[in-house]
N, CA, C and O of each residue as an XYZ file, in Angstrom:
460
protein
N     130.459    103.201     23.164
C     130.578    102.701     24.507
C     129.441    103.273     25.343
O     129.359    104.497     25.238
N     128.543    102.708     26.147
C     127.488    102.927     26.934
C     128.019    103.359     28.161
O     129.038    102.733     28.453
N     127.688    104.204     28.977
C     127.707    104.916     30.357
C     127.502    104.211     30.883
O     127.264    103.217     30.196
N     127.389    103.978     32.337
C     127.185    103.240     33.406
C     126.093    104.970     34.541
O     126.461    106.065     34.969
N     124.991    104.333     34.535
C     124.124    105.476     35.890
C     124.253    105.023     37.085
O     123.697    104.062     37.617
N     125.017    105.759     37.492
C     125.384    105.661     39.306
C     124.042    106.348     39.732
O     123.429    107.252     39.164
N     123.723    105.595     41.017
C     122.317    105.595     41.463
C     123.112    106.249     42.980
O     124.170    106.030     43.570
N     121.884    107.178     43.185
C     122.703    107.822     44.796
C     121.688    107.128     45.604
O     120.608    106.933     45.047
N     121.808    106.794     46.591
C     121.160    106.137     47.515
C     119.812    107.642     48.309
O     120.129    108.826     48.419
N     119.010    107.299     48.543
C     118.109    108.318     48.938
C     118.478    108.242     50.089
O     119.023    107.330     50.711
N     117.957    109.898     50.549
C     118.707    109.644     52.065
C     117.138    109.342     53.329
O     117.069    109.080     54.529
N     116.098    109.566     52.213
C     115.243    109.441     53.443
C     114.679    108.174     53.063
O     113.453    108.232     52.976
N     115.130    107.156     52.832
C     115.478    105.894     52.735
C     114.236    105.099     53.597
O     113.126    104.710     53.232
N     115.005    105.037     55.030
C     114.466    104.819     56.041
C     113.144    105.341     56.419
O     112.846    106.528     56.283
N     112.173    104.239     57.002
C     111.470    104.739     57.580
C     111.319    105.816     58.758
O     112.170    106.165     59.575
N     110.326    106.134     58.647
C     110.095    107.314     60.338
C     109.851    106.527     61.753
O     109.099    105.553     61.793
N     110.506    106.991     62.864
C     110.045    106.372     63.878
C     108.707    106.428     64.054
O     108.052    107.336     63.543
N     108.275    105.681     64.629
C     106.789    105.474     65.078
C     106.173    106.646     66.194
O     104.970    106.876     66.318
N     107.218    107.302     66.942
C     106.593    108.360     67.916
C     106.129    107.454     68.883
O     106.451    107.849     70.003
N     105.429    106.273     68.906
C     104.597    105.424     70.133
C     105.716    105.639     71.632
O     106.743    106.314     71.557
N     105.439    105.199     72.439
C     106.514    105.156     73.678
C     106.890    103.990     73.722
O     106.220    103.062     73.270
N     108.324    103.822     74.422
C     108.860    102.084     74.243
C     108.975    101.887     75.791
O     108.834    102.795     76.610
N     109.193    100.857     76.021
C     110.110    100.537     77.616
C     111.429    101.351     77.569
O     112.225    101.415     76.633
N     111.480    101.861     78.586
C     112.974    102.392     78.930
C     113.910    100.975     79.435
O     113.212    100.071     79.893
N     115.247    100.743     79.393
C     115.734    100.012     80.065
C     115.519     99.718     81.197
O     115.542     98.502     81.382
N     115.287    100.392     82.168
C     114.722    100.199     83.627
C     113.755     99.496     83.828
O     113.714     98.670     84.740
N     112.641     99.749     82.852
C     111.334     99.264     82.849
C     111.342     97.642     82.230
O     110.700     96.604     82.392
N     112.054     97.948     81.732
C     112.449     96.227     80.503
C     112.791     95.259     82.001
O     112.250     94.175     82.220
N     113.732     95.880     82.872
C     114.589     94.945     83.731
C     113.614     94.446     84.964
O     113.755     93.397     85.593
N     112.650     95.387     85.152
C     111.684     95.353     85.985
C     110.873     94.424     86.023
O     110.495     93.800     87.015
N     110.442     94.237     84.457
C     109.504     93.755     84.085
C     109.801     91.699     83.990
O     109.194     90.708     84.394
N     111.111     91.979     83.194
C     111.701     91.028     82.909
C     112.259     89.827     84.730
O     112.542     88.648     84.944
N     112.163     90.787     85.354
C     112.454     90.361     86.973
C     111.003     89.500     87.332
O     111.019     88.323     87.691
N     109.860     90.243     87.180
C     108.842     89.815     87.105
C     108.529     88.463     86.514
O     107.829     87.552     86.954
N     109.213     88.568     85.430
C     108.683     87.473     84.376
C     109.435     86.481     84.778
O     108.839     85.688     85.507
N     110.696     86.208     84.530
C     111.507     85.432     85.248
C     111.116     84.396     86.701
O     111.399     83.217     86.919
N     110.380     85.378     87.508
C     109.785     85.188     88.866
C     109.102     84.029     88.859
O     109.341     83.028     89.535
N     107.426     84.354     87.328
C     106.664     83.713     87.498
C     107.320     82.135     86.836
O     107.040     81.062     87.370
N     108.205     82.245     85.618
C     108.587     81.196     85.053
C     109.001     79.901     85.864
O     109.109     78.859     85.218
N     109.233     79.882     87.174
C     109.176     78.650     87.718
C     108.471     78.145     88.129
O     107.881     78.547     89.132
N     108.204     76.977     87.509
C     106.804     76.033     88.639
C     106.493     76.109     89.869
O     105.378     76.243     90.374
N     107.961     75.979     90.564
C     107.577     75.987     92.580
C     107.018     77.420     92.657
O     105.865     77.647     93.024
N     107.925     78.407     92.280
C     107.601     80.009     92.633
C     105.960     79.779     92.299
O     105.171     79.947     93.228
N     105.493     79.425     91.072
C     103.970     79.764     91.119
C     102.864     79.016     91.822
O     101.686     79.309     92.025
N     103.722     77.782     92.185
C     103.002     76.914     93.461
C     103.267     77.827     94.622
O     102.347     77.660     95.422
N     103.736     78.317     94.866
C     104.096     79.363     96.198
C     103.125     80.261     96.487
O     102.339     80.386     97.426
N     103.397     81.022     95.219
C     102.297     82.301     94.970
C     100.743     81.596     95.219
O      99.887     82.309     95.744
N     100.434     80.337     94.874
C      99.171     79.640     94.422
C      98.636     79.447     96.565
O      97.683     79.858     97.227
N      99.706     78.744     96.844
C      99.440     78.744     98.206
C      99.311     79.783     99.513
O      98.747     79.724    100.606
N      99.961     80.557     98.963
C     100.104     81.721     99.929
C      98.481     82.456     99.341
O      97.460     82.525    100.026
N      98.544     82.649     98.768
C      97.273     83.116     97.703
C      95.907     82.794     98.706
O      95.021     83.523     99.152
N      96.268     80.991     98.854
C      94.647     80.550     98.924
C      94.787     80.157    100.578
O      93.847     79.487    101.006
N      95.578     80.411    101.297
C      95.822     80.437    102.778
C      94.757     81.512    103.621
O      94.854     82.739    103.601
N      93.949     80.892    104.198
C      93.038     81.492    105.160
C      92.545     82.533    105.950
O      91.493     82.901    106.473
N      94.414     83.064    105.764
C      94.926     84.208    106.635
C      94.739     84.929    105.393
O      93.742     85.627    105.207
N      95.411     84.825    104.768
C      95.632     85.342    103.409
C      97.746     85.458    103.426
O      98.413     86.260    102.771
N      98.110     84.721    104.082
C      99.641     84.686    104.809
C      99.773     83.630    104.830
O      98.823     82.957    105.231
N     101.262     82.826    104.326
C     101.969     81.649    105.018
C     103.094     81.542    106.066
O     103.596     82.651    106.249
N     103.409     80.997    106.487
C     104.352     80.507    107.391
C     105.465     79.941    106.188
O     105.030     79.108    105.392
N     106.923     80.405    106.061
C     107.837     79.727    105.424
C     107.868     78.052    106.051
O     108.027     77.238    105.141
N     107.751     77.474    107.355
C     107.635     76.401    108.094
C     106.391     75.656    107.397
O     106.340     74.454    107.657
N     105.310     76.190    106.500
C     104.280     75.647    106.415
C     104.745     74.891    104.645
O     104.446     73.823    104.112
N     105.434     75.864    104.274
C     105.593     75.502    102.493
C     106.550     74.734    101.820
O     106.736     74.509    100.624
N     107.328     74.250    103.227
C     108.382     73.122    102.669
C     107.957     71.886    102.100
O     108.445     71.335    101.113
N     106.894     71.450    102.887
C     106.580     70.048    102.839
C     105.198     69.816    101.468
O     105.205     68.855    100.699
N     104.184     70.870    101.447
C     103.551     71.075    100.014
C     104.844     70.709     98.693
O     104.686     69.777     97.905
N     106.153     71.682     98.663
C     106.561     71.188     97.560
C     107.502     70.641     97.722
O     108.492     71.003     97.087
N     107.582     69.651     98.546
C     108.816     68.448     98.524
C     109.946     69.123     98.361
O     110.647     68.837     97.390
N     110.466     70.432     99.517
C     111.998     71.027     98.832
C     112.456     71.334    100.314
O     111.778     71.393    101.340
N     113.561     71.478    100.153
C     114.038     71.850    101.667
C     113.562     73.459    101.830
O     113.150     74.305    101.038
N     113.822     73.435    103.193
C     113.877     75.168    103.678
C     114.740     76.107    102.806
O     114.143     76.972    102.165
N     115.982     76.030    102.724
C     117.204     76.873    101.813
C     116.130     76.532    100.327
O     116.559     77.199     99.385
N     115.897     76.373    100.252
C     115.588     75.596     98.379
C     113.887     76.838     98.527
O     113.613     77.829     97.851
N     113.254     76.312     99.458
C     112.050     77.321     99.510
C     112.540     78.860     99.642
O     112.428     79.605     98.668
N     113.049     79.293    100.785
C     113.444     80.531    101.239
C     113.863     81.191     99.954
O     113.433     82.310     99.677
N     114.578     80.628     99.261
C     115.508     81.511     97.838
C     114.303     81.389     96.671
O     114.406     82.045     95.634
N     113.571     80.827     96.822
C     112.330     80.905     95.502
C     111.865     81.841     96.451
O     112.158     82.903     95.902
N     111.319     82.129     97.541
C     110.465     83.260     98.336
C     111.269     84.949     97.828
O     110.860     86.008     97.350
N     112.630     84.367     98.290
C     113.135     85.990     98.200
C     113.105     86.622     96.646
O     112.898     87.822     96.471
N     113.377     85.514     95.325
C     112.772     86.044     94.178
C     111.919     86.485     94.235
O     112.123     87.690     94.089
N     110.390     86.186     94.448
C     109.145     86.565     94.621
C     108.996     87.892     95.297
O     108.137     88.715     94.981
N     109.936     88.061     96.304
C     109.668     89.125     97.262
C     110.497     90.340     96.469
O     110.216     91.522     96.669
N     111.464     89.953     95.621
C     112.322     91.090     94.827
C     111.847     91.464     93.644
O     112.281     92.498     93.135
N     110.884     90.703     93.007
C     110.042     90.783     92.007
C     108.388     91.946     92.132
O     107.666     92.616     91.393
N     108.517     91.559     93.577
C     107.403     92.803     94.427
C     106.161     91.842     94.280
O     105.131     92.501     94.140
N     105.957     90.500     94.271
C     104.858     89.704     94.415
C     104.193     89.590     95.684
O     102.983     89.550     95.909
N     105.503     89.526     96.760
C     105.300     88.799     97.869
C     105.701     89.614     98.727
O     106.789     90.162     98.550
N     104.723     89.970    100.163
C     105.388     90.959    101.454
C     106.098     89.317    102.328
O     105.814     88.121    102.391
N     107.292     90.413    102.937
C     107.735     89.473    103.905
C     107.860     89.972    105.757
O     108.484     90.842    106.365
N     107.188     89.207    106.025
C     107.214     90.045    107.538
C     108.042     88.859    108.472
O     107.527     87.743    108.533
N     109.128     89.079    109.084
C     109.883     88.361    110.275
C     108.860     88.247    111.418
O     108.154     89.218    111.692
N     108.764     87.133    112.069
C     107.984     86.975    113.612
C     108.833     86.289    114.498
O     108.472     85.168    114.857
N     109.696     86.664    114.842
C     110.381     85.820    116.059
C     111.290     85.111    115.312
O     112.351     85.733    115.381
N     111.459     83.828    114.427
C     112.779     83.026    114.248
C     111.615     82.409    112.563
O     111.843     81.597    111.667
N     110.536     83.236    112.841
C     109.826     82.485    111.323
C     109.661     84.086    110.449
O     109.782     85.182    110.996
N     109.366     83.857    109.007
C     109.201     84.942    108.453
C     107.551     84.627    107.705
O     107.607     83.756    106.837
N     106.715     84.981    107.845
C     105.588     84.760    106.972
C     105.582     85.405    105.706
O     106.313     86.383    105.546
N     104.726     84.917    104.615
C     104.813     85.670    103.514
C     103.406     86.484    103.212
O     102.668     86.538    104.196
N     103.068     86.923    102.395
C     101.587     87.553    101.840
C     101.910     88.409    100.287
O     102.888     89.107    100.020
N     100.571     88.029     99.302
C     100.480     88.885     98.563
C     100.565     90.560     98.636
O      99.827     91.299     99.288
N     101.812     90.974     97.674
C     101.668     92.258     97.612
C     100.161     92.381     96.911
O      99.755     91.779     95.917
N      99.283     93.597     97.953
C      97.966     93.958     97.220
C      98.012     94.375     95.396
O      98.693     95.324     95.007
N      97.154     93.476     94.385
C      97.235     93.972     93.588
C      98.317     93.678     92.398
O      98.470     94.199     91.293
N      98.849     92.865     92.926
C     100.902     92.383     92.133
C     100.428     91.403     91.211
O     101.239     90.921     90.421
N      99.209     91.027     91.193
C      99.412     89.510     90.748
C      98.325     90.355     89.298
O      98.538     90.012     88.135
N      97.561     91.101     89.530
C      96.597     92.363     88.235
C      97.401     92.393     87.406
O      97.491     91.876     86.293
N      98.506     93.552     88.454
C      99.951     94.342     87.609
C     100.795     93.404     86.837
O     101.177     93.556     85.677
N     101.038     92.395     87.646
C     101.720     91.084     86.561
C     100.717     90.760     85.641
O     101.274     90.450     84.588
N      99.558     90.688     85.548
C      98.884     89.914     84.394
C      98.918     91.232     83.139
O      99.174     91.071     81.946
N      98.704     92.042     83.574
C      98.707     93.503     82.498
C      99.993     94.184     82.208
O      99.980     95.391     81.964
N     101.458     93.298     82.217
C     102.646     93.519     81.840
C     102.404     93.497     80.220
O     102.812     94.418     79.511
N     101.815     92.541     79.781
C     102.428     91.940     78.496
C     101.458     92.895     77.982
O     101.995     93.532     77.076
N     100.033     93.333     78.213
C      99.015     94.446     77.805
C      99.514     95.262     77.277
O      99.254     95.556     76.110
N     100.923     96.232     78.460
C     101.152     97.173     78.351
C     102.597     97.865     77.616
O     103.301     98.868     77.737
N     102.508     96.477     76.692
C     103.827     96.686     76.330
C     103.651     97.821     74.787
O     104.655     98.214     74.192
């Protein structure tokens, strides 16, 4: 009658971590807020206009009618943008203007760089 060789499983089996640094969760959600942001068409028509505005600022009153959407429909793509850290928002009386955060639009392009 022949034996049967039980095989022990090695224990260092597994590879080694890599040591590299990862995203922390925080950083993932951050980032991912970001990304999310840019993924809508209007939001990046927004960003595109406010961008190339004279002042270097829009008028929320000015960006309804560029993308065919109501005020409520604009305002809530703005406040993504503005929670995402793309966009400053300054109140003037009964209007709120918008403007590039300095530099947001670099930091967004060198997300995926820095992963």
């Amino acid at each position: 009658m022949t034996s049967l060789q039980i095989l022990e499983p090695e224990v260092d089996a597994c590879c080694a971590p890599s040591g590299k640094p990862v995203l922390s969760a925080k950083e993932a959600q951050q980032r991912a807020l970001v990304f999310k942001a840019l993924a809508d068409p209007n939001r990046l028509r927004l960003l595109s206009i406010v961008k190339a505005g004279e002042s270097g600022e829009a008028c929320v009153c000015d960006l309804t009618e560029p993308l065919d959407l109501g005020q409520p429909t604009v305002s809530h793509h703005l406040k993504i943008l503005v929670d995402a850290g793309l966009l400053n928002r300054e109140k003037r009386g009964t209007w709120a203007y918008y403007s590039l955060v300095p530099g947001a639009l670099d930091e967004a392009a060198g997300l995926l760089a820095t992963l």
